[in-house]
N, C-alpha and C positions, 0 to 999 in steps of 0.2 A: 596334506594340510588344506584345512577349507577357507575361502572365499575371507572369511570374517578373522580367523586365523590370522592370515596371512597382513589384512587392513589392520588388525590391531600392532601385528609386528612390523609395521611402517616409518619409515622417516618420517610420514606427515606425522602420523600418530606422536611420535617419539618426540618431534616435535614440540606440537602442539603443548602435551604434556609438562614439556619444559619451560614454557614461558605461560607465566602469570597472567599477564595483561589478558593473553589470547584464552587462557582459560576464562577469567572474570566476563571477556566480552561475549562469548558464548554464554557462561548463563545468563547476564543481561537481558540478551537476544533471545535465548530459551523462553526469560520469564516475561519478556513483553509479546510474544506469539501464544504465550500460554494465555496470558491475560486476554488477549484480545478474538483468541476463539474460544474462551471458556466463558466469554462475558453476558450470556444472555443467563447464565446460572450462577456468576460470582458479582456481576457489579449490584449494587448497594441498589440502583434506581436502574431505572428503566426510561433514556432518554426520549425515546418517541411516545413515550404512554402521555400524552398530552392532558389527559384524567388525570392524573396524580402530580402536576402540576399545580405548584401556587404562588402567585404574587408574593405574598408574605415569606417565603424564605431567600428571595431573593437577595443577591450581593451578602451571602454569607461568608464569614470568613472561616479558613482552613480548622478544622479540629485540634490542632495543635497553638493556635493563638486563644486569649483571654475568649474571648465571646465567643468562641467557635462549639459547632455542635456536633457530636459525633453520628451523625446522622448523615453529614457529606464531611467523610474526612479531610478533603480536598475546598471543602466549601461549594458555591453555585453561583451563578453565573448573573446577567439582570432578569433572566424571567424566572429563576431559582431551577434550573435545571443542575443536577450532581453535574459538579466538573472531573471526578473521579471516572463517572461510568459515560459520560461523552467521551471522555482518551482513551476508556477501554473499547466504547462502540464505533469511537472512529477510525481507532487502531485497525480492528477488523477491518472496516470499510480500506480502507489503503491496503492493507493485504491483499483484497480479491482485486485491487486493482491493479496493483503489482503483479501478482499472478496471474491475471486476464493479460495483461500488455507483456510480460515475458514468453508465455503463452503464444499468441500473436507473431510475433517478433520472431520468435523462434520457429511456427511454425512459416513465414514469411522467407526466411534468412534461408531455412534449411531447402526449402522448394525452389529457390531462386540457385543455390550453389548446385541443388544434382543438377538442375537443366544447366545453367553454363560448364559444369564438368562433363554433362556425360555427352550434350552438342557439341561445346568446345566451338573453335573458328569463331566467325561472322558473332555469333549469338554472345560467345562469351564475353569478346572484343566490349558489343554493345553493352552489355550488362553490367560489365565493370565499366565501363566511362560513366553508365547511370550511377553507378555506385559512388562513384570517384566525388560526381555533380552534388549529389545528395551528401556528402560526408563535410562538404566544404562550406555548407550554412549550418549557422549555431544552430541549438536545439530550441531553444526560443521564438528564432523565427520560424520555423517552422512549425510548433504552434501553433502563432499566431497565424500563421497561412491557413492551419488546418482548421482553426476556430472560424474564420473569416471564410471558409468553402463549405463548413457545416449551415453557417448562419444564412447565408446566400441560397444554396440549396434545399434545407427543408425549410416548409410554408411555418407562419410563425406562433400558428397553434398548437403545431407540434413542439416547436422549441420550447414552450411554453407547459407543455405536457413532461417534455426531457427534465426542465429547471425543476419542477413540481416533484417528479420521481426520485430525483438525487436527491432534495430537500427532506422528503419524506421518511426518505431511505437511513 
C-alpha cells in the first residue's frame, strides 16, 4: 500500500471528511492563498502601478451598491487605488512573511534543540533556562524590544531606505 494510499485511508482523512465546518474552512483558506499568489494575473488593478492611478476615482463605492462601478468590485480607497487587488497583493505580502518568519523560527528552534540534545549537561541546562526567560514575556514586548534594537542600531538612512522598500513593495 503507498504512502498516499494509506493518508487517504486515515482517521485524519476520515475525519476531516466528516465535519463541515473543517471542509468549508479549508477551501476558504485554499481560496484566499489562491488569490493571493495568482494576483499579479487575476486582480482587476495593479496596486503599485502608480501610472494608472487617479484622483477622480477615488472613494468609490463597492459594485454592488447604487453608484458603484464594476471596474473596482470592491470600490477604492482616497487615492482611488482597487481595494479588491490591495487584499489580493497584500494578502501575498503577509504570506512571504509568514513563510520567511516560520522559516526562521524553525530553522532557529531546530539548531538550538540538536545542540542541547546531542551536548546535553551544562549546555542544555543553559539553553533551556534561556528558553524558559524568553517564553515568559508576551510577544508584544518583545517586539517592541526588537523594533527599539533595530531602530538604535541601523544609522537612519537606512531605516529610511527599509520604510521606503516595504511601502513600495
Amino acid at each position: 500500500m503507498s504512502a498516499v494510499a494509506r493518508f487517504l485511508d486515515s482517521d485524519f482523512v476520515y475525519g476531516f471528511k466528516r465535519s463541515p465546518i473543517a471542509v468549508i474552512s479549508f477551501g476558504v483558506v485554499l481560496f484566499i492563498v489562491l488569490a493571493a499568489l495568482l494576483a499579479p494575473w487575476i486582480a482587476p488593478h495593479n496596486p503599485f502601478d502608480l501610472a494608472s492611478l487617479s484622483l477622480l476615482d477615488s472613494l468609490k463605492p463597492p459594485a454592488f451598491s447604487p453608484d458603484g462601478d464594476m471596474d473596482f468590485l470592491l470600490g477604492t480607497d482616497d487615492q482611488g487605488r482597487d481595494i479588491l487587488s490591495g487584499m489580493m497583493f497584500g494578502t501575498r505580502i503577509s504570506l512571504e512573511v509568514a513563510v520567511l518568519a516560520i522559516g526562521v523560527s524553525l530553522l532557529v528552534g531546530v539548531t538550538l534543540g540538536l545542540v542541547a540534545g546531542y551536548t546535553g549537561g551544562a549546555v542544555d541546562s543553559v539553553l533551556m533556562r534561556i528558553v524558559d526567560v524568553q517564553l515568559t514575556f508576551p510577544a508584544l514586548l518583545i517586539a517592541l524590544l526588537t523594533d527599539g534594537i533595530v531602530r538604535a542600531v541601523l544609522p537612519r538612512d537606512m531605516q529610511e531606505a527599509v520604510a521606503d522598500q516595504v511601502l513600495v513593495r
